[in-house]
Each structure stands twice: as structure tokens, then as C-alpha cells.
N, C-alpha and C positions, 0 to 999 in steps of 0.2 A: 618306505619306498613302495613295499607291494601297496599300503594304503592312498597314496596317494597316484598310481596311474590305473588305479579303478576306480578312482575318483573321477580322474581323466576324462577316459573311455564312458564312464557315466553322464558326465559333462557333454561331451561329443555327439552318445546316440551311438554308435559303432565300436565294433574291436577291433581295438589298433592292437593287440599284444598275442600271441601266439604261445601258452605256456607248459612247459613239459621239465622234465625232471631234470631233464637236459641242460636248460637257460629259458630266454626268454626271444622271441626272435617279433619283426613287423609283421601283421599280413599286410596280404596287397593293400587293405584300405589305409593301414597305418604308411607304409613303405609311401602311397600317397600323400597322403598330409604329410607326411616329412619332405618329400621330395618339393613341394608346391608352399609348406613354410619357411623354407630357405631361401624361394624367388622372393615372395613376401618381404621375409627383413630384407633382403638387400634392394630393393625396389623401397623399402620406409627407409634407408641407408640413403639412398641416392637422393629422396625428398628430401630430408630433411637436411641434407650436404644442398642442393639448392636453394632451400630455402634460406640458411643461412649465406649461402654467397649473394644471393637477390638484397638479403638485409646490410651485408658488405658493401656491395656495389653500390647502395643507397647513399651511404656515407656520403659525406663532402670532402674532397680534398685538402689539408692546409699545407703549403709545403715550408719548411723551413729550410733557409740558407745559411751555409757555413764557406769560412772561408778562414786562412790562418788569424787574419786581422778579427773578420766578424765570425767568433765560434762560438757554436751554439753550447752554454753550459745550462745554465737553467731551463732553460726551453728542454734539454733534455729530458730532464727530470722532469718537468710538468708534460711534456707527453707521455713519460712511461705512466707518471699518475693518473692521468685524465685516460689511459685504456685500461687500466686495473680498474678503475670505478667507472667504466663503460660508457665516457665522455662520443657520442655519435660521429666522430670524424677520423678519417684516414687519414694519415703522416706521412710525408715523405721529406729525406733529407737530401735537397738539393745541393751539390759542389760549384759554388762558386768561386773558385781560386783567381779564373781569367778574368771576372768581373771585376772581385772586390779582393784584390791583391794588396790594394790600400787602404786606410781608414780615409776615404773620400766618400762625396756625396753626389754616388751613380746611383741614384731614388729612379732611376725609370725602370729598374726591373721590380721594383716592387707590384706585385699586383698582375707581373707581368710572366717572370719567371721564380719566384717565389714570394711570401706572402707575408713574413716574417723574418726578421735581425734582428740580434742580441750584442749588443755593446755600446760602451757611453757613446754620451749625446751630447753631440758640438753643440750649445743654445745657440751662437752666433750664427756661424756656415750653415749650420740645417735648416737655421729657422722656414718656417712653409714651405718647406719640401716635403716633410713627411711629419707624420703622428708619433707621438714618442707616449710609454707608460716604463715609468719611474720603478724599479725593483726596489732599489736602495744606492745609498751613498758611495762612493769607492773612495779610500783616501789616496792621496797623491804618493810618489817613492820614487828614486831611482835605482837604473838599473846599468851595471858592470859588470868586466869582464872578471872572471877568475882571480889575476895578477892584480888589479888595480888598488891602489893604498886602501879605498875606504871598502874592499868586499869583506873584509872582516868587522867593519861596526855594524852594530845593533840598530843604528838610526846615523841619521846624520843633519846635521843644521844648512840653514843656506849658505854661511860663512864658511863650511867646508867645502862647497863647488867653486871656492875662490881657484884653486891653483887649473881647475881644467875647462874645456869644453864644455859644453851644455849642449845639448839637443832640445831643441826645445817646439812644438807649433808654432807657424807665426801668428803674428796677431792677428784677430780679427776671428778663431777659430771659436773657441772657448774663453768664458767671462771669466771663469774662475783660474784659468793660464794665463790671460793676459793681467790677472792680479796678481799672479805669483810673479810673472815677468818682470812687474813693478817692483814688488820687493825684490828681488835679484838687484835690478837694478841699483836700488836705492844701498841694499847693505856692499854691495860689491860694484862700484860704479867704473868700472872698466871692466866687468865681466864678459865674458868673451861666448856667445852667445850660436850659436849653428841653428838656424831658423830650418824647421821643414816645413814644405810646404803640404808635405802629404806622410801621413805614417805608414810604412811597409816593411817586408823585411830586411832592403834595401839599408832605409836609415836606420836600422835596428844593429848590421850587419856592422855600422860606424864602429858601434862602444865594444862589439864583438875581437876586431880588431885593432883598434886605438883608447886610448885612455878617455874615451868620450863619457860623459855624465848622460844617460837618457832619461828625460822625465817620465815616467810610467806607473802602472796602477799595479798595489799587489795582485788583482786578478787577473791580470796577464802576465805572468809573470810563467804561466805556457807555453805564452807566444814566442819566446826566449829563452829557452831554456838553460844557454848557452852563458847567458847571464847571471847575476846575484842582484835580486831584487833588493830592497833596504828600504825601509819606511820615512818620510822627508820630515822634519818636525815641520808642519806648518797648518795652518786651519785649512785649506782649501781641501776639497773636495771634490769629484763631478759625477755625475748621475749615470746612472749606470742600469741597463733595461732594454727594454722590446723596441725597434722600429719597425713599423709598419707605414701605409699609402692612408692619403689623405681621406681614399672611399676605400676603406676594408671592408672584407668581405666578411660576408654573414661568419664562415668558420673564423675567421680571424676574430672578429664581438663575442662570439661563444667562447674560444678560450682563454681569450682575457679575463672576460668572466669567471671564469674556471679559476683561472692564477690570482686573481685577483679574490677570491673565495679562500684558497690558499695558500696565499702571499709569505704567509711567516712560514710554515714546516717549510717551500720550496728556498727563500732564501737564507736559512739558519744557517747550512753549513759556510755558508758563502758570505757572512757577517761575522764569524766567532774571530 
């Protein structure tokens, strides 16, 4: 200790240290430099607290919308990732509940009041209204209340939605529902069919309190909690991913790039 502040004070040019049997006390030139090294750091304290906000405020914006229908899951996770590896843009999670109450296709706030959506993708009804990027697959399922005969199977076939209700999109929505529609049809040819025109929690609210069949995806199955989702034996499929505007913005290409760099860690959990 004593070695090292007469190293100090040698460094310096000056005695900063005042020494007596006593202890050790500043003189005035030391009591100086202490007094005027502490304006010091907090003046490097404040630069470099600007500097970093200047480097902040540089950022771009991307804002992501969420709403019960369009909720941001993956998108989550690829923002926490893309700020842990120091991806240059700032996040904001916009509330669109009064927007996008429905899975409809209100594309004018895209670009406008957020920049980014997450959930399948009508090919039909969207087509050229916005940009879609593919996550992965979601397979089809329905979903029931509590009480209803089939909330305790495992799976169920199309011949088991013989005795009820269907909820189902109408046609024209999605290729791969209006496929499944046909089989309905075909194995159960008086199947009794409840067309929506728009998914919300409205027509969700049907199977919540009536014996209704809703066609729905295991990863919504959030959306509903109220429900018992069940997987459909059936091929069909639908895509499931990012919406974005037909001119995305620069942050928007950035973190596609991003997700699409790491595509498999961000959708594994959300495949198993």
C-alpha cells in the first residue's frame, strides 16, 4: 500500500499524502486532485451515458403487433435473440386488440402502425395484400369445451365430427380448409357446417359454450384456453409465420435476415 501511493505521488510530481505516526491525511494539493478527480469520472460518467443513448437513439425502429388472434410468439424470442447478439434495432410491442380483434385482412396498418405479424397465412384472402415468410407447418386439430364427448381423446378422425357442429372458415379463405371442407363433406355428406366469416374470440366463444367442433391449430391453442385442443387425423396443414407490407422496411429485411439465419433454434420449440 505504502509502496504503491509513492509510486503515485512519484508519478504525479507532488505530495498528495501528509504522513505521521498518527495515519495518513491529504495535503491541500492531494485534497485537490481528489476533489477535481471525482468532477472527472462523473463528467466520463455522463459522456459515455451519452454516447451510448446517441448510439440508441440511432437505432431503427421495428415495431411488432400483437393481438389475441395475431400474438407475437416467435417474433418474441427472435427479438430477445437479435438484442443479446447486438442485432442494431429497437423493439416495440404494439397493442392491437381494436385492430386485429379478428384473423382478418386489415394490411393497411402494416407499415403504418406496426411493421410486423405473426400467424398463419390465408393463401386465398391475403393473397397481394401483404408479404408473408414461412416459419414452418402447423397441423390442423380441434378444439372443445371441457364437457364435450371427444375432450378426452387423443386424436380424433373426420367421422367423429359426424354427430356435431363444425366451425369451420368459409370458403375462399385458405386452400388447404377448403380441402378439408371437401373431405368433410365427402365422408359426412349432411355434415352440418357453421361457416365463419372471420375468426375472433367471438366464434371461439361458440364451442366455449355449445357442443361446437372448432377447426384450429395446436399453436393456438392460447388463444382458448378455455378449450381442449386435440389433434385432427388428417394431411392438411397451413403455414404459419411473419406478415409483413408489400415495401418493408429496411428494419423489417434486417430481421428477417436475422430469423431466417436462425430459423431452426427459434422454431424447435414450437415443432417438437
Amino acid at each position: 500500500m505504502i509502496w504503491g501511493t509513492n509510486l503515485f505521488e512519484e508519478h504525479c510530481g507532488v505530495t498528495l499524502f501528509k504522513r505521521s505516526n498518527r495515519g495518513v491525511q491529504l495535503t491541500p494539493a492531494g485534497h485537490a486532485l481528489y476533489e477535481d478527480g471525482k468532477k472527472i469520472i462523473a463528467l466520463s460518467n455522463q459522456a459515455l451515458a451519452r454516447a451510448q443513448q446517441i448510439e440508441e437513439d440511432s437505432k431503427e425502429t421495428l415495431r411488432i403487433g400483437t393481438s389475441p388472434i395475431f400474438r407475437a410468439r416467435v417474433l418474441i424470442d427472435a427479438m430477445t435473440m437479435a438484442r443479446e447478439d447486438g442485432l442494431p434495432l429497437k423493439f416495440e410491442i404494439t397493442n392491437l386488440v381494436a385492430e386485429l380483434s379478428q384473423m382478418n385482412n386489415n394490411f393497411d396498418l402494416l407499415g403504418q402502425k406496426c411493421d410486423l405479424l405473426e400467424a398463419i397465412y390465408c393463401d386465398i384472402a391475403w393473397q397481394g395484400q401483404c408479404q408473408f415468410y414461412e416459419l414452418f407447418q402447423t397441423p390442423l386439430g380441434v378444439a372443445v369445451n371441457h364437457h364435450h364427448p371427444l375432450a378426452g381423446q387423443t386424436s380424433v378422425t373426420i367421422k367423429d365430427l359426424a354427430p356435431y357442429t363444425i366451425t369451420l372458415s368459409i370458403p375462399g379463405v385458405a386452400s388447404q380448409l377448403d380441402a378439408l371442407r371437401a373431405d368433410i363433406l365427402r365422408e359426412i355428406p349432411h355434415a352440418t357446417i357453421h361457416d365463419a366469416e372471420t375468426i375472433g374470440q367471438d366464434t371461439i366463444a361458440l364451442s366455449e359454450v355449445q357442443p361446437y367442433i372448432f377447426i384450429t391449430q395446436k399453436i393456438f391453442q392460447d388463444n382458448h384456453p378455455n378449450l381442449v385442443t386435440i389433434p385432427l387425423v388428417t394431411p392438411y396443414t397451413l403455414p404459419y409465420g411473419l406478415i409483413y407490407s408489400n415495401t418493408p422496411s429496411q428494419p423489417v429485411r434486417d430481421l428477417l435476415a436475422y430469423i431466417d439465419d436462425h430459423r431452426e433454434a427459434l422454431i424447435k420449440k414450437w415443432v417438437s
